[in-house]
N, C-alpha and C positions, 0 to 999 in steps of 0.2 A: 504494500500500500504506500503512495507516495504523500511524505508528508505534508508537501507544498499546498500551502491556500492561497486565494489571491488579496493582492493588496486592498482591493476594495474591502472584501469582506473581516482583513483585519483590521481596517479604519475605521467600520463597522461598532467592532468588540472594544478594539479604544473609546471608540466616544461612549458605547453603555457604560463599561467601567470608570468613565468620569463622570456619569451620575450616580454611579452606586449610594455614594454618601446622602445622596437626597431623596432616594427610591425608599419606599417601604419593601422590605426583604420579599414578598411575594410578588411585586410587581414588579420589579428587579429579575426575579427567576423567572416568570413566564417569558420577559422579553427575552432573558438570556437563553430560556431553553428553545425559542424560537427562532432564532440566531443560530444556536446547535442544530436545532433542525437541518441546515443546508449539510451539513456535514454527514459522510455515511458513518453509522453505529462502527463502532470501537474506533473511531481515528484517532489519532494520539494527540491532535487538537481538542477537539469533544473532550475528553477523557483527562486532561490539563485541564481548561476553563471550568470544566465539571468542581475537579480537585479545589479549583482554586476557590470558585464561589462557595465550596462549603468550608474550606478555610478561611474567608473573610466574614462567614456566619458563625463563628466560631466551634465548627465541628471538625478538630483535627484528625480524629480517629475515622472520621470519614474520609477526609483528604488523601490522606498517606496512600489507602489501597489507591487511589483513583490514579495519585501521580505515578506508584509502582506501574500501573498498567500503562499509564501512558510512557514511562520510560519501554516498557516493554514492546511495546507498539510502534518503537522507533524514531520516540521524540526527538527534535535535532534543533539544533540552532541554538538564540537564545530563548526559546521555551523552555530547551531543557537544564540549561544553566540556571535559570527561574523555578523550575521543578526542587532543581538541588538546596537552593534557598530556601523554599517554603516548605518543602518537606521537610527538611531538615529544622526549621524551625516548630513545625507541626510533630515532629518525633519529639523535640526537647518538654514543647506543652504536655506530653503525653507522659513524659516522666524519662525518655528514652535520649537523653544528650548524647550519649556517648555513638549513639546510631549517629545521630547528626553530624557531631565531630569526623567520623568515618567519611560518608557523605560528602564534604565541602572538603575534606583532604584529598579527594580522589579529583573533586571538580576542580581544584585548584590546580591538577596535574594534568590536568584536559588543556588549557591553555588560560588567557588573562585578554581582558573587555573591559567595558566600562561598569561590570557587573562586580568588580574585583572589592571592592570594598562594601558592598555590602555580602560578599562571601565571607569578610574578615570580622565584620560588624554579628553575624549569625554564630559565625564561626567562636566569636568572644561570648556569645552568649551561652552557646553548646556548654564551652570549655568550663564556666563558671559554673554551672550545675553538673557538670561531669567534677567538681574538685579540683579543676585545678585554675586557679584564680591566675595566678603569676603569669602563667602562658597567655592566658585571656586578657590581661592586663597588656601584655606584650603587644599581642596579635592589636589590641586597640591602637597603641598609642604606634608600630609602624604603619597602620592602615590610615591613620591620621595625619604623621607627619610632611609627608608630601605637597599636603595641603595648606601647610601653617606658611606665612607670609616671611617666617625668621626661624630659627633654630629646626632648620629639618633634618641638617646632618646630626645634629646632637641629639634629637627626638630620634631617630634610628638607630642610634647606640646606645640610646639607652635601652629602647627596644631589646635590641638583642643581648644586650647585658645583663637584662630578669631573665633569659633563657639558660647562661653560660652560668656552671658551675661559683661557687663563691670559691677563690684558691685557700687552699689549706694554709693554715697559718701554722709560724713555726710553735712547735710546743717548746716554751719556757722552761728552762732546767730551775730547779729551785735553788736561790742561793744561800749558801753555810756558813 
């Protein structure tokens, strides 16, 4: 099955999804599953938007299968870079971070987009409910620094400075 939609019909689904905020949640879904309509049953578009509207209804345990199948189904581009994100943030809600952290390390070895910092941004969040704070701390503040108008070489060192070891200090002889 070819993943390709045409651009009309994703300009389409952008502009529903910029009224979501002001839709009542049923009126919002009839239009959106009317929209899916054009699409033939299991496309891994269908099957994404599906995921995604029931992750911005707040039902992550519905989500996860939805994005699995559409990953399975062949999702490409950035839909499925957007999969990786919001499943992944939809496993953490679930209680399951360390899913996620998995997840966004694998996406992050796929390649790098303008997606890249909110992989980092999810990514810090996984890690923090997985235990490990420092890493998450890290992963913020290099996903950050790029950005800051001054201190971005030193914001990257120190980044990677919470990751590297503390060196062993010498142990003190006692003195007699």
């Amino acid at each position: 099955m070819t993943t390709a939609i045409s651009e009309e019909w994703d300009q389409r689904s952008i502009a529903l999804w910029l009224e979501f905020p002001a839709l009542p949640e049923e009126e919002f879904r009839a239009r959106h599953e009317k929209l899916l309509g054009e699409l033939p049953e299991g496309h891994p578009v269908l099957l994404f938007e599906r995921g995604a509207f029931q992750d911005s209804t707040g039902h992550s345990d519905l989500a996860v299968p939805l994005y699995q199948q559409a990953l399975a189904a062949g999702l490409d581009g950035e839909r499925r870079r957007r999969v990786a994100i919001q499943m992944s943030s939809s496993l953490r809600n679930m209680g399951r971070p360390e899913e996620g952290v998995a997840l966004l390390r694998a996406e992050r070895e796929r390649g790098s987009d303008h997606l890249d910092d909110a992989i980092s941004a999810t990514l810090a969040l996984c890690l923090v409910d997985s235990g490990h704070e420092r890493e998450a701390v890290a992963e913020a503040v290099a996903a950050l620094a790029p950005h800051l108008p001054r201190y971005q070489r030193s914001m990257a060192n120190y980044a990677r400075l919470l990751l590297e070891p503390e060196p062993e200090q010498p142990v003190e002889e006692p003195v007699e």
